[in-house]
Backbone as ProteinMPNN parsed JSONL, in Angstrom:
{"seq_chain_A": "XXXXXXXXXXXXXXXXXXXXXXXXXXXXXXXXXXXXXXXXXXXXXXXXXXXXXXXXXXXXXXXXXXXXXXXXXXXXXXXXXXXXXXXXXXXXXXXXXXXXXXXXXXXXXXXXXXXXXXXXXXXXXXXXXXXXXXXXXXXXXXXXXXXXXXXXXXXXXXXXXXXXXXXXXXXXXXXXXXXXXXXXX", "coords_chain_A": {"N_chain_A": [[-3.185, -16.991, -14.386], [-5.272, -15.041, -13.645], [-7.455, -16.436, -14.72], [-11.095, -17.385, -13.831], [-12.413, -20.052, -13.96], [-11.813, -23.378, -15.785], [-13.674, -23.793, -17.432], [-15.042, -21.895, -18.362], [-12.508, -20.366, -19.491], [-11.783, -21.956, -21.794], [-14.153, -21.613, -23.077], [-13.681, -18.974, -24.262], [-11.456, -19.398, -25.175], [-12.532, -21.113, -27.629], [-14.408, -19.101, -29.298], [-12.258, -16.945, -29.692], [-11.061, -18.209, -31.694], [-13.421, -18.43, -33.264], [-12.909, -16.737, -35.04], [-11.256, -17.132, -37.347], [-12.465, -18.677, -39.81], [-10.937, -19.978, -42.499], [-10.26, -23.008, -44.05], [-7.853, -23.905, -45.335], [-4.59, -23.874, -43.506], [-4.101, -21.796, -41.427], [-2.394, -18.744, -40.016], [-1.663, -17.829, -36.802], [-1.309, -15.398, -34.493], [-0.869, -14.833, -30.895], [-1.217, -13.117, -28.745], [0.287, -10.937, -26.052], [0.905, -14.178, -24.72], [1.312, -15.003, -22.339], [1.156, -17.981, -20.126], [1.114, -19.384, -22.114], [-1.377, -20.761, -22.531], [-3.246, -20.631, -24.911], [-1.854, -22.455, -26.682], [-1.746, -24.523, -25.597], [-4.45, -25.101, -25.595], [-5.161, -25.678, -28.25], [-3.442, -27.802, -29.179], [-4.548, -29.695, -27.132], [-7.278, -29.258, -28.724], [-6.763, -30.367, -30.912], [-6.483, -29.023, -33.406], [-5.566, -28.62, -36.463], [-5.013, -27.068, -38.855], [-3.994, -24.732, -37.409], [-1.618, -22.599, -37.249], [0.552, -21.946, -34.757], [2.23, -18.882, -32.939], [3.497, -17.749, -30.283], [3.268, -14.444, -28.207], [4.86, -12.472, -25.928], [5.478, -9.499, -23.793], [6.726, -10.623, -21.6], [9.917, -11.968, -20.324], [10.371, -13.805, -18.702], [7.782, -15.129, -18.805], [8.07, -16.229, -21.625], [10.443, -17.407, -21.596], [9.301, -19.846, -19.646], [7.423, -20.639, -21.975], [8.562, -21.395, -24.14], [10.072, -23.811, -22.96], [7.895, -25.515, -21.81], [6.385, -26.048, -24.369], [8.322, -27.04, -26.469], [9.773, -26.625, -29.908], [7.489, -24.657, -30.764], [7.242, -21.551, -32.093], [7.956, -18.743, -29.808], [8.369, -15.461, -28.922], [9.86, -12.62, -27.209], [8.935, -9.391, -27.17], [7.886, -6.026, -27.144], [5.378, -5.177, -29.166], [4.695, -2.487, -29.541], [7.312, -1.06, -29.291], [8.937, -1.799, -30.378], [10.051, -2.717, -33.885], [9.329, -5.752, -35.307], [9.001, -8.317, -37.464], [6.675, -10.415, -38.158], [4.862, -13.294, -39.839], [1.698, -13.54, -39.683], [-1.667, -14.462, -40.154], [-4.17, -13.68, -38.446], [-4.269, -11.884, -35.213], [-4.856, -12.705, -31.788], [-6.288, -11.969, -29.361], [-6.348, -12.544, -26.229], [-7.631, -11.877, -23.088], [-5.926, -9.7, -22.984], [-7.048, -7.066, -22.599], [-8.495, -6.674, -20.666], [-8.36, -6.719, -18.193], [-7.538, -3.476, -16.447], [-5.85, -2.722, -14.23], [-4.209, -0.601, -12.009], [-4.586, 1.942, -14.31], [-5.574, 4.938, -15.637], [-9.002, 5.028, -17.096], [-9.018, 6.279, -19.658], [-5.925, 6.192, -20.559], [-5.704, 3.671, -20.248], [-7.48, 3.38, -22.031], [-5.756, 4.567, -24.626], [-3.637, 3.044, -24.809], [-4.807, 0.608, -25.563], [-5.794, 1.154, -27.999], [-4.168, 1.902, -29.588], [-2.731, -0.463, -29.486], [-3.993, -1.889, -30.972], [-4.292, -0.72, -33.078], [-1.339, -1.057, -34.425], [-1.566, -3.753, -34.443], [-3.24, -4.566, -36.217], [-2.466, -3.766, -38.473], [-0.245, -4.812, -38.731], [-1.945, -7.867, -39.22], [-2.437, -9.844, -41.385], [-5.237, -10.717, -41.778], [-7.021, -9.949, -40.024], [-8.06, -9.185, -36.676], [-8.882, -10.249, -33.267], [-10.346, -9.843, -30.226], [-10.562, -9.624, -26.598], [-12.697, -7.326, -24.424], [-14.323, -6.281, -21.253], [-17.261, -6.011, -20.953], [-19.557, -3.389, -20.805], [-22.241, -3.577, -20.132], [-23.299, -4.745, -16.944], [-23.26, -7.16, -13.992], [-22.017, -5.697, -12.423], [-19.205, -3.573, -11.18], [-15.674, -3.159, -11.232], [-13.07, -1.776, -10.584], [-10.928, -2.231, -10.946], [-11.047, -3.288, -13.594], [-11.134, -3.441, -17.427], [-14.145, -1.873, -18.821], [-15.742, -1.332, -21.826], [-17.706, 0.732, -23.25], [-19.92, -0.506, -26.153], [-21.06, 1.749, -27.77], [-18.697, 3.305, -28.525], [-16.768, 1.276, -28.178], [-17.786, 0.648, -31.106], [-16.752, 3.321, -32.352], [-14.319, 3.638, -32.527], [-13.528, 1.288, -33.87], [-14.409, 2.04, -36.428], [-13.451, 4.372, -36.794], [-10.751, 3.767, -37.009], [-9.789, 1.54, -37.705], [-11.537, -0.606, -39.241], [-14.013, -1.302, -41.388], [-15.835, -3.361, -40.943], [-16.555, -5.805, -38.725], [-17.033, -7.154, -36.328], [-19.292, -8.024, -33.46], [-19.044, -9.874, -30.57], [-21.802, -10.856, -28.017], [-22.41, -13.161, -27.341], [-21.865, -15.546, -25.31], [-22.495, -15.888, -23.126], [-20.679, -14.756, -20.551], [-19.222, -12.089, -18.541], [-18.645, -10.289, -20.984], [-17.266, -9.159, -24.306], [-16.011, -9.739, -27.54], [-14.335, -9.112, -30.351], [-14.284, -8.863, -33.746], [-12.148, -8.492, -36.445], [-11.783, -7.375, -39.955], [-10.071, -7.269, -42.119], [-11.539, -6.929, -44.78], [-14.412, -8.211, -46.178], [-15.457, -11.371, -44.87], [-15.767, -14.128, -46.25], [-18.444, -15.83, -45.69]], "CA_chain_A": [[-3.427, -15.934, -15.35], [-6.613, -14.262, -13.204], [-8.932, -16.909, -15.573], [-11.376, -18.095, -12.813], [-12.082, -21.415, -14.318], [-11.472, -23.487, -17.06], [-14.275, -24.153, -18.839], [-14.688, -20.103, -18.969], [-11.233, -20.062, -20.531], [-12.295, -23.116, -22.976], [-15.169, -21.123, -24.271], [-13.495, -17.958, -24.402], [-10.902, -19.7, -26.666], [-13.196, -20.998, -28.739], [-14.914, -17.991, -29.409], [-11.284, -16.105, -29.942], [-10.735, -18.3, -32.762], [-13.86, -18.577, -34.253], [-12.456, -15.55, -36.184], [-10.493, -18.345, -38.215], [-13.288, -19.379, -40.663], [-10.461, -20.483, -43.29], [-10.474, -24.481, -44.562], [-6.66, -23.524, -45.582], [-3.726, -23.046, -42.756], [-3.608, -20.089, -40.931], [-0.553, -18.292, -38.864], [-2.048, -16.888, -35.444], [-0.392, -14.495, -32.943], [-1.427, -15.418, -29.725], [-0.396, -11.598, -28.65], [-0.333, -11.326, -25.069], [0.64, -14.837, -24.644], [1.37, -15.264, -20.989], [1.992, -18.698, -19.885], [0.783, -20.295, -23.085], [-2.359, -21.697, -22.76], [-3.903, -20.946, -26.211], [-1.185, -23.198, -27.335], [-2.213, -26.121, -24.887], [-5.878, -25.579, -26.218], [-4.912, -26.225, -29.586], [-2.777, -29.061, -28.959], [-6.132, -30.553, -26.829], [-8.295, -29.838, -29.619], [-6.667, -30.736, -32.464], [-7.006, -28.078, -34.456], [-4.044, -28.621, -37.244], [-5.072, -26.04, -39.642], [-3.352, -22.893, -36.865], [-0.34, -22.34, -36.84], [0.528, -20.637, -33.341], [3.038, -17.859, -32.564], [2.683, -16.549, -29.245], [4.362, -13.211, -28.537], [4.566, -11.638, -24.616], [6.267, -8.651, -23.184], [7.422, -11.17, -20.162], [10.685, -13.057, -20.733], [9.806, -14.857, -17.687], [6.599, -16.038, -19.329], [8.541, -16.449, -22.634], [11.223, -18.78, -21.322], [8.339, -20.591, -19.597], [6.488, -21.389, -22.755], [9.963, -22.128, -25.03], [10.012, -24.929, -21.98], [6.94, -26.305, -22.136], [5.887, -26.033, -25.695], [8.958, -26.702, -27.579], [9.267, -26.368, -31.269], [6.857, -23.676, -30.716], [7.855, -20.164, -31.494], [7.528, -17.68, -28.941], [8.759, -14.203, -29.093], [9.647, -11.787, -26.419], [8.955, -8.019, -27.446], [6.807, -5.254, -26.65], [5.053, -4.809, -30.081], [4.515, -0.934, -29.651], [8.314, -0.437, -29.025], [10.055, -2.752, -31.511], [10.011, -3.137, -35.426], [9.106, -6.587, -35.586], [8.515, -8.443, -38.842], [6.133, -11.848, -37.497], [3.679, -13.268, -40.572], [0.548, -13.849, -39.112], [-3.252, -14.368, -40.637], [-4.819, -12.971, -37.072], [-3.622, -11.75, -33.656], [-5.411, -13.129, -31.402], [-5.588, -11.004, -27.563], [-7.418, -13.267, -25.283], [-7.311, -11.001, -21.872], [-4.97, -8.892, -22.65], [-7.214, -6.059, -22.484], [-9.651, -7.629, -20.185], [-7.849, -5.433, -16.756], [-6.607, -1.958, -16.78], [-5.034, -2.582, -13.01], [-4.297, 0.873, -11.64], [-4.68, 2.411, -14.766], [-7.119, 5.591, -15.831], [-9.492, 4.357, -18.326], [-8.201, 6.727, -20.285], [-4.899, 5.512, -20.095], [-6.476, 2.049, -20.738], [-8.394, 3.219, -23.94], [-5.107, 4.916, -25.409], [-2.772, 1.916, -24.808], [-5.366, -0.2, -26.161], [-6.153, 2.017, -29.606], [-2.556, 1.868, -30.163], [-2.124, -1.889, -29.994], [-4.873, -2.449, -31.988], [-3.81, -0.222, -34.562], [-0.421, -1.817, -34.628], [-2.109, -5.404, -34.586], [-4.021, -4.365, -37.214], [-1.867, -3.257, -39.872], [0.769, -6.109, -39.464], [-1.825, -8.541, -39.963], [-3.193, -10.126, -42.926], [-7.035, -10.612, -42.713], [-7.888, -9.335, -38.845], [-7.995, -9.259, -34.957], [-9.87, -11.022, -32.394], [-9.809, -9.314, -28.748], [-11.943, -9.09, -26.211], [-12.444, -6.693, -23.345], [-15.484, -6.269, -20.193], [-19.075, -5.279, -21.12], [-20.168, -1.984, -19.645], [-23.325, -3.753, -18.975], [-22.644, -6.123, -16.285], [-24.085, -6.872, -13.022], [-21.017, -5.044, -11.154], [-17.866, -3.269, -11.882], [-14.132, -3.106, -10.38], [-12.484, -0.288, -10.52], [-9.472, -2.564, -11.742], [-11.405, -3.678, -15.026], [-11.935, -2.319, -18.408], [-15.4, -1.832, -19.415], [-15.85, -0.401, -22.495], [-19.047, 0.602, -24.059], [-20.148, -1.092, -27.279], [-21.012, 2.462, -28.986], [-17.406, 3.711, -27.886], [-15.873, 0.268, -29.358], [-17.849, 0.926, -33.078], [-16.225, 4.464, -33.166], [-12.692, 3.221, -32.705], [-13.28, 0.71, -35.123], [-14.668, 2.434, -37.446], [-12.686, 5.934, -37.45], [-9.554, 3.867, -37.057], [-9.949, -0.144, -37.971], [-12.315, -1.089, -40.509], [-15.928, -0.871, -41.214], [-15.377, -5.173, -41.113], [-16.409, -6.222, -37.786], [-18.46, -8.014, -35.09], [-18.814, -7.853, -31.7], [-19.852, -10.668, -30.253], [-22.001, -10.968, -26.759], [-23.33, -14.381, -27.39], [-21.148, -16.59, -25.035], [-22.294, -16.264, -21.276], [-19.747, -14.353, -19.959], [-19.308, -10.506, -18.785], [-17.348, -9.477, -21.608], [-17.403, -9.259, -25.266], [-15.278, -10.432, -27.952], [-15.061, -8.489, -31.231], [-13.805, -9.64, -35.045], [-11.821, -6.574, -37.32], [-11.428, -7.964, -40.694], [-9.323, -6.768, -43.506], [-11.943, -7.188, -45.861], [-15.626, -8.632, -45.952], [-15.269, -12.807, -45.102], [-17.164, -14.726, -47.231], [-19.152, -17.21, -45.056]], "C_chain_A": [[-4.728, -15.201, -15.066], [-7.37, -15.461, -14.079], [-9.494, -17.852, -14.17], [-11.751, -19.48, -12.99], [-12.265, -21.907, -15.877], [-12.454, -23.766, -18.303], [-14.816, -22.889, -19.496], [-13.908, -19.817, -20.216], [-11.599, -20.532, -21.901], [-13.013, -22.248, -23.83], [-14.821, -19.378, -24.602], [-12.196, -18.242, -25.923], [-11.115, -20.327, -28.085], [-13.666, -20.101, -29.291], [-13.747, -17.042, -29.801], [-11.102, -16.65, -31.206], [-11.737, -18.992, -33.851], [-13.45, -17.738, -35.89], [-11.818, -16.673, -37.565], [-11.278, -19.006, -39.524], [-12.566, -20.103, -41.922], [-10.029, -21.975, -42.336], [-8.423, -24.797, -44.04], [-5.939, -23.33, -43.786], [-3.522, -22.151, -42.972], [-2.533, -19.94, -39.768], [-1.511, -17.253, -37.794], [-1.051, -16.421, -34.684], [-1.436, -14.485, -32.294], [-0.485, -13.98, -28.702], [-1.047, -11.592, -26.89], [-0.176, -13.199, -24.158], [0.478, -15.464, -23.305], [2.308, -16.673, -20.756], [1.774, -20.082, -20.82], [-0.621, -21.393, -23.401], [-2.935, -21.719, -23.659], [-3.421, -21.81, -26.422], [-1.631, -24.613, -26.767], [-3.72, -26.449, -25.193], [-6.188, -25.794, -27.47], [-4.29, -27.477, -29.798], [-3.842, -30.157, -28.448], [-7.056, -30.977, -28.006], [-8.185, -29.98, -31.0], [-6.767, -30.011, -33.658], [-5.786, -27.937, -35.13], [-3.906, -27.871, -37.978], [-4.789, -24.664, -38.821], [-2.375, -23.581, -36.683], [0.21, -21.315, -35.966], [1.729, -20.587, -33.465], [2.643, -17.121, -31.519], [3.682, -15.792, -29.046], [3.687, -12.661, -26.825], [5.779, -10.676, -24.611], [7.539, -9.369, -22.148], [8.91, -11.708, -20.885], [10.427, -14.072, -19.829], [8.917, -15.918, -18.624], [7.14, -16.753, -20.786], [9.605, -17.934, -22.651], [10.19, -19.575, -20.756], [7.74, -21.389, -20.574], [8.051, -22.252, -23.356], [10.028, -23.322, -24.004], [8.964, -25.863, -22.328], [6.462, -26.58, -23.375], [7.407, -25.946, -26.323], [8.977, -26.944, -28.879], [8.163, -25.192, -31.787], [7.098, -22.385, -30.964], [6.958, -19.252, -30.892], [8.2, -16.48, -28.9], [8.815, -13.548, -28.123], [9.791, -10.444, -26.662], [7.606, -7.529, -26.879], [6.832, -4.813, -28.339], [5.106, -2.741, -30.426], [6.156, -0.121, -29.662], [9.647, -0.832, -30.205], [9.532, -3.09, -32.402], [9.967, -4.485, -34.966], [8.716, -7.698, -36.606], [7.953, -10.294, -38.198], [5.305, -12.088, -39.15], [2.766, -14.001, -39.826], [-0.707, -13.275, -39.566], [-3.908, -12.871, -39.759], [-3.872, -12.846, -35.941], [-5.098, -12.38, -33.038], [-5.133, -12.748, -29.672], [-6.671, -11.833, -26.814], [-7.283, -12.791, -23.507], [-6.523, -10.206, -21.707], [-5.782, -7.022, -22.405], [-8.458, -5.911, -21.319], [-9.681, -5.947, -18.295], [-6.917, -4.399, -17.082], [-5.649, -1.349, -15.254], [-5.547, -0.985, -12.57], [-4.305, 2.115, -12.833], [-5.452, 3.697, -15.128], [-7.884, 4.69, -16.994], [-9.058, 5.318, -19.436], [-7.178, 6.539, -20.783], [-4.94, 4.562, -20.739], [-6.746, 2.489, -22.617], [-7.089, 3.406, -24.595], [-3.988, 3.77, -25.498], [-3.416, 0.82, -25.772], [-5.771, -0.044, -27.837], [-4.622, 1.345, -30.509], [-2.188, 0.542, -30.526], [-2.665, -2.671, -31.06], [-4.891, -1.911, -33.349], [-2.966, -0.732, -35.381], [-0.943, -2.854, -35.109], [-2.174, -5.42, -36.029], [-3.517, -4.408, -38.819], [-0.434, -4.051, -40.363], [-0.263, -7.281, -39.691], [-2.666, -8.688, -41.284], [-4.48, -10.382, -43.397], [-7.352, -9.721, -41.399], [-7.231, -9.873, -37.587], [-8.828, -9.862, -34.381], [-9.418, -10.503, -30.952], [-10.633, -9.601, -28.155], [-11.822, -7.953, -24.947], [-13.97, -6.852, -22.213], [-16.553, -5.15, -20.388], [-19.209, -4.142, -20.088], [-21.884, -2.432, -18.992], [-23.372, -5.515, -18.238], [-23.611, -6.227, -14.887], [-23.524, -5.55, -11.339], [-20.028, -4.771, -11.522], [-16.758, -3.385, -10.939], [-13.542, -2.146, -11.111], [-10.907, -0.986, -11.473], [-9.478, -2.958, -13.741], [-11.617, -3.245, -16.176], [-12.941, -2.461, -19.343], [-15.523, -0.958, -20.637], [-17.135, -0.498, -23.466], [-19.1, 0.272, -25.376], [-20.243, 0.455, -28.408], [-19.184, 2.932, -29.391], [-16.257, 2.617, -28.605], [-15.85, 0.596, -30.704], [-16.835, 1.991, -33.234], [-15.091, 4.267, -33.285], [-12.573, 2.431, -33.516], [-13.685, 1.388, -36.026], [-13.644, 3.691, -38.325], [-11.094, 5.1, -37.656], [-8.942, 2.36, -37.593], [-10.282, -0.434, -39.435], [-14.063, -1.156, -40.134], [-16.161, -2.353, -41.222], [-15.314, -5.235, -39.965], [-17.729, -6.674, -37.306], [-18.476, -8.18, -34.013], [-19.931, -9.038, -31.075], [-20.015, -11.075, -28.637], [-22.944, -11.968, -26.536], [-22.806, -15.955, -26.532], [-21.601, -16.924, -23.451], [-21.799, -15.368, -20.325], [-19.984, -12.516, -19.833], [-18.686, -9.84, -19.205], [-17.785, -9.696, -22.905], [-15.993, -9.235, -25.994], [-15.618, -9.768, -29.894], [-13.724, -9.183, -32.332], [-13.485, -8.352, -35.701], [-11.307, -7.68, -38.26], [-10.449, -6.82, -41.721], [-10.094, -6.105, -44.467], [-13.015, -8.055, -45.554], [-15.079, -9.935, -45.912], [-16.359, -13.16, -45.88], [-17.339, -15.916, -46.31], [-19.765, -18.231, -45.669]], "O_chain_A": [[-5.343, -14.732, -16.024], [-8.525, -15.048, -13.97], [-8.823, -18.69, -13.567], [-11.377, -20.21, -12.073], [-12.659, -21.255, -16.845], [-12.255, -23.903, -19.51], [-15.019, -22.727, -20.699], [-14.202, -19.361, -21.321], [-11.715, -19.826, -22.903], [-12.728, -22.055, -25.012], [-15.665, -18.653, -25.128], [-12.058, -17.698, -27.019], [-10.472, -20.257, -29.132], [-13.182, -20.211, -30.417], [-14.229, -16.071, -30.384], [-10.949, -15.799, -32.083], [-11.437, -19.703, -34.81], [-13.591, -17.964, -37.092], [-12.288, -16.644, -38.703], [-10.67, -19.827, -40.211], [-13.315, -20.852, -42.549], [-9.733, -22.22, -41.166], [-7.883, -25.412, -43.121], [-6.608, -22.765, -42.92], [-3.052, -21.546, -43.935], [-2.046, -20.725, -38.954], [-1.926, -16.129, -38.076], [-0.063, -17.048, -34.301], [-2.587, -14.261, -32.669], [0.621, -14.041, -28.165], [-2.144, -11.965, -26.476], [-0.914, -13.495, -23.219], [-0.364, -16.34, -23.111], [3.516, -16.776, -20.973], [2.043, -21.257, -20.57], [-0.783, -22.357, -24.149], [-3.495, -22.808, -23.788], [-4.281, -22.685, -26.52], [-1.819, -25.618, -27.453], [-4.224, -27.57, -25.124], [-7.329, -26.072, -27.839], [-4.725, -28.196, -30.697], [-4.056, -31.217, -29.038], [-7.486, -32.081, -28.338], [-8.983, -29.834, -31.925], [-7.112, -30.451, -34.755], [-4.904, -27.248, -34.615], [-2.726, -27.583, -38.178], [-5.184, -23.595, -39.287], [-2.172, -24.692, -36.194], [0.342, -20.125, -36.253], [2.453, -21.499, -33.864], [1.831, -16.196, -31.518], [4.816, -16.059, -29.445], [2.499, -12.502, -26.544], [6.83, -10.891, -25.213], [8.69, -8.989, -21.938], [8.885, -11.82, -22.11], [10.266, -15.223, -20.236], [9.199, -17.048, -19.022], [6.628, -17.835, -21.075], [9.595, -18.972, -23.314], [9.971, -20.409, -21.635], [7.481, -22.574, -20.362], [8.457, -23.373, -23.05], [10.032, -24.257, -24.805], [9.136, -26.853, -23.039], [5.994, -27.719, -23.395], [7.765, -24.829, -26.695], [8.012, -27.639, -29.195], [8.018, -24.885, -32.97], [7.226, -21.781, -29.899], [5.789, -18.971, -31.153], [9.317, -16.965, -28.722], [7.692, -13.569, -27.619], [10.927, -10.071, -26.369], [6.654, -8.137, -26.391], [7.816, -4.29, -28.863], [5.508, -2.084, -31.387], [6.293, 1.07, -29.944], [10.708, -0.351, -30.605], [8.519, -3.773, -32.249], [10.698, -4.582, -33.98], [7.569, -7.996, -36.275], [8.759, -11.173, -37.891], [5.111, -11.027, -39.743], [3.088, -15.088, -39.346], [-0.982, -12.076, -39.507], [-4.066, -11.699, -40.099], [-2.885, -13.557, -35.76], [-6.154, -12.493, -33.659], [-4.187, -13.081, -28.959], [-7.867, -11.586, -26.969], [-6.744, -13.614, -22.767], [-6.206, -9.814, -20.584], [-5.128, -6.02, -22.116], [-9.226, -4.949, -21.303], [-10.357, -5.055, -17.782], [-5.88, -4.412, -17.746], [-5.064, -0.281, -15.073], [-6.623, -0.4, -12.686], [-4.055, 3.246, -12.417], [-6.568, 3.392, -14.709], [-7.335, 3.801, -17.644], [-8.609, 4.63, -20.353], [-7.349, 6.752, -21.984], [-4.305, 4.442, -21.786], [-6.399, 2.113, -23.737], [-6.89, 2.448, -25.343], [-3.44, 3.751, -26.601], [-2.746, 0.223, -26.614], [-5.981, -0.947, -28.647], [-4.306, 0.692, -31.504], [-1.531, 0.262, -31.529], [-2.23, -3.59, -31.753], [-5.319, -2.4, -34.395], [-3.187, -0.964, -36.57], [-0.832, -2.994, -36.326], [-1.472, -6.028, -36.836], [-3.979, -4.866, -39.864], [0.201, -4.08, -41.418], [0.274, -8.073, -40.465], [-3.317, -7.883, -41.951], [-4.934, -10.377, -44.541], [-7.978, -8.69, -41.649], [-6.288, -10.65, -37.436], [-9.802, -10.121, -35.088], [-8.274, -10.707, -30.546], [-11.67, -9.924, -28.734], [-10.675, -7.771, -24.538], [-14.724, -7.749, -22.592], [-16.64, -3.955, -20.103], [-18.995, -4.112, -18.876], [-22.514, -1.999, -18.028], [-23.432, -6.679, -18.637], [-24.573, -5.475, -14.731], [-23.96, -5.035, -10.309], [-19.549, -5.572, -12.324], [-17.024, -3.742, -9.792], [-13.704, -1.912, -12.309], [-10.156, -0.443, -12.284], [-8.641, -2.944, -14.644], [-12.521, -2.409, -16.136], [-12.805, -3.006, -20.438], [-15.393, 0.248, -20.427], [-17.487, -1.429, -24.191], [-18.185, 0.814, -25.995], [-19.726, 0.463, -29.525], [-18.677, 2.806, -30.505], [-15.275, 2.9, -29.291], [-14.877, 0.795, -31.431], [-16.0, 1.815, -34.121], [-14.602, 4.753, -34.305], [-11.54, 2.531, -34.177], [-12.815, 1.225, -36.882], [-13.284, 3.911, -39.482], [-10.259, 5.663, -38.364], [-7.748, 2.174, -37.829], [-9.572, -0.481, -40.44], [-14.848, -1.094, -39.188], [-17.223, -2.454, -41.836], [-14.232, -4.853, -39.519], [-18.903, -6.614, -37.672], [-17.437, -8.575, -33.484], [-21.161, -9.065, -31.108], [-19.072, -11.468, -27.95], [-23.963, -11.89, -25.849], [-23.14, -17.091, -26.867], [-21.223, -17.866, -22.755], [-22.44, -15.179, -19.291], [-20.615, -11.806, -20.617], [-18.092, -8.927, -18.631], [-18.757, -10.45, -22.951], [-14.976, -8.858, -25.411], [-16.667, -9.896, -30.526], [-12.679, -9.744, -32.002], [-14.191, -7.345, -35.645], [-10.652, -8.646, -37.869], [-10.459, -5.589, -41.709], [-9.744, -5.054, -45.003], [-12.759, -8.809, -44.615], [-14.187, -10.098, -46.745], [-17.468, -12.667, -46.088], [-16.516, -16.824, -46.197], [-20.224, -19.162, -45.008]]}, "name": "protein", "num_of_chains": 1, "seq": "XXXXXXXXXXXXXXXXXXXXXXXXXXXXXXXXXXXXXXXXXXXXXXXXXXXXXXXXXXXXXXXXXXXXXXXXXXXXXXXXXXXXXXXXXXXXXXXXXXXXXXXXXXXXXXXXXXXXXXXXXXXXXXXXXXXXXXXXXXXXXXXXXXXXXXXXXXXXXXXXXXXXXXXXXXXXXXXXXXXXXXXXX"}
């Protein structure tokens, strides 16, 4: 899944679901899911209060997980193309916006507005994404960097004024929180 190693991944999925601050079970979409590894890092760490739903475009990757993870539901749609009715707390995009391939960034940003709009408004408290810091030590032409002021205005004009962007993990990327509604910490 491009993740170069695992204890990267580890702390990238911690950090995806710190968003989670409820005691109470919660219903995650694991949007983007690939070949299921949120689900195997929940199963590791015990965490009984999520309830995962992962959801990919692939069927490939889809029959894959239904394999390995069964009892699990997994979903194969393209959210932007198909009515879908899932309940889910948070989505939860852990690289899905990370590379923009041969894309323009342009291109990139408007694919990405869109999903996050969608995300947004099926679920029930917020989002958790992340994408690649514009300040880094080096770029790729394949990656998408997107500047932090450039993030606020999309959340703000089109999200919620309920967020956090967080660049406290290590890594050359950031990881941002869109709530519903103020959390109470």
């Amino acid at each position: 899944m491009d993740w170069p190693n695992v204890d990267d991944l580890n702390r990238r999925f911690q950090v995806m679901l710190d968003i989670c601050t409820d005691k109470a079970p919660v219903n995650i979409l694991d949007f983007g899911c690939g070949n299921g590894l949120l689900c195997s890092y929940l199963k590791q760490t015990q965490m009984d209060n999520i309830r995962y739903t992962g959801l990919d475009i692939s069927q490939k990757f889809i029959d894959f997980c239904r394999t390995t993870y069964p009892g699990i539901p997994f979903i194969c749609s393209d959210i932007a193309q198909e009515s879908i009715e899932i309940d889910f707390d948070y989505a939860i995009c852990n690289g899905t916006f990370t590379e923009k391939l041969d894309l323009t960034f342009d291109e990139m940003f408007d694919f990405f507005s869109k999903t996050l709009i969608t995300l947004f408004k099926k679920s029930k408290k917020g989002i958790a994404f992340n994408v690649m810091s514009s300040h880094v030590d080096y770029r790729r032409d394949d990656l998408f960097h997107v500047p932090h002021d450039m993030m606020a205005n999309l959340l703000i004009n089109d999200l919620s004024r309920h967020y956090v962007i967080r660049n406290d993990y290590g890594l050359y990327e950031y990881t941002v929180y869109v709530y519903k509604e103020v959390e109470q910490v």
